[in-house]
C-alpha positions, 0 to 999 in steps of 0.5 A, a space after each residue: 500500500 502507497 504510504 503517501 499521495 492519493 491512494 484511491 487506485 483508481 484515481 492514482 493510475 488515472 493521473 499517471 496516465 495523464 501528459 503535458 497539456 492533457 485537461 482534467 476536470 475538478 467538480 462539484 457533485 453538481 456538474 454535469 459529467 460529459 460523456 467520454 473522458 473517464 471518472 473517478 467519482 469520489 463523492 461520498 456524502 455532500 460535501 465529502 470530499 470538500 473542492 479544496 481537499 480534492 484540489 490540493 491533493 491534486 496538486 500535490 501530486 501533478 504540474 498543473 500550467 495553469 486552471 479555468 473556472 466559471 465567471 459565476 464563482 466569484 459571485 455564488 462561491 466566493 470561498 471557492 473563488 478565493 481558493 482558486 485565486 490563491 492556488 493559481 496567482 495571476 494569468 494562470 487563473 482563467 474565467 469564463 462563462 459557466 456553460 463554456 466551462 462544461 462545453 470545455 470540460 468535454 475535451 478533458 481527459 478526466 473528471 474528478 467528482 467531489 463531494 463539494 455541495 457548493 454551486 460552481 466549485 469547478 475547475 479545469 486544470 492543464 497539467 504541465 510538465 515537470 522539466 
């Protein structure tokens, strides 16, 4: 058994698949999941796991470029907004309107599902490289 890092299996073998400039979808348990990319859903009750613990434990694991989250956040969830802004300072935040976000999100190559019971606590992120 891993002693660190994420240890969901499922999970874990998805994120060592992903590449330089593959698009992974963060969300709420609200989020439409479109149809292609695969899923982990982590949901367990609402809010279990919360947007932030999934979000940082993400990053703890992948070089993220940069994330894109709805204009909307900032009015509806501005705890998540704030948490977005604080992970991803300056130009590698990206807003943009709430159904561009899902149209976006098709493209993903993953989708991770939260239990976060908050509306439009949801980002894409694009994963870098290490070197």
């Amino acid at each position: 058994m891993k002693r660190a890092g994420v240890l969901n299996r499922s999970l874990a073998g998805a994120l060592a698949e992903l590449g330089h400039g593959d698009r992974l979808l963060v969300c709420d348990a609200g989020m439409p999941i479109p149809a292609g990319p695969r899923v982990v859903d982590l949901a367990f009750v609402a809010g279990v796991p919360s947007f932030a613990q999934v979000l940082d434990g993400l990053l703890a694991e992948l070089v993220v470029e940069g994330a894109v989250a709805a204009h909307e956040v900032r009015g509806a969830n501005p705890e998540a907004a704030a948490l977005l802004a604080d992970r991803f300072p300056g130009p590698s935040l990206e807003f943009t309107p709430h159904e561009e976000l899902k149209e976006r999100s098709a493209r993903a190559r993953l989708v991770v599902r939260t239990g976060e019971a908050r509306p439009y606590a949801n980002a894409l992120l694009t994963c870098g490289v290490f070197f």
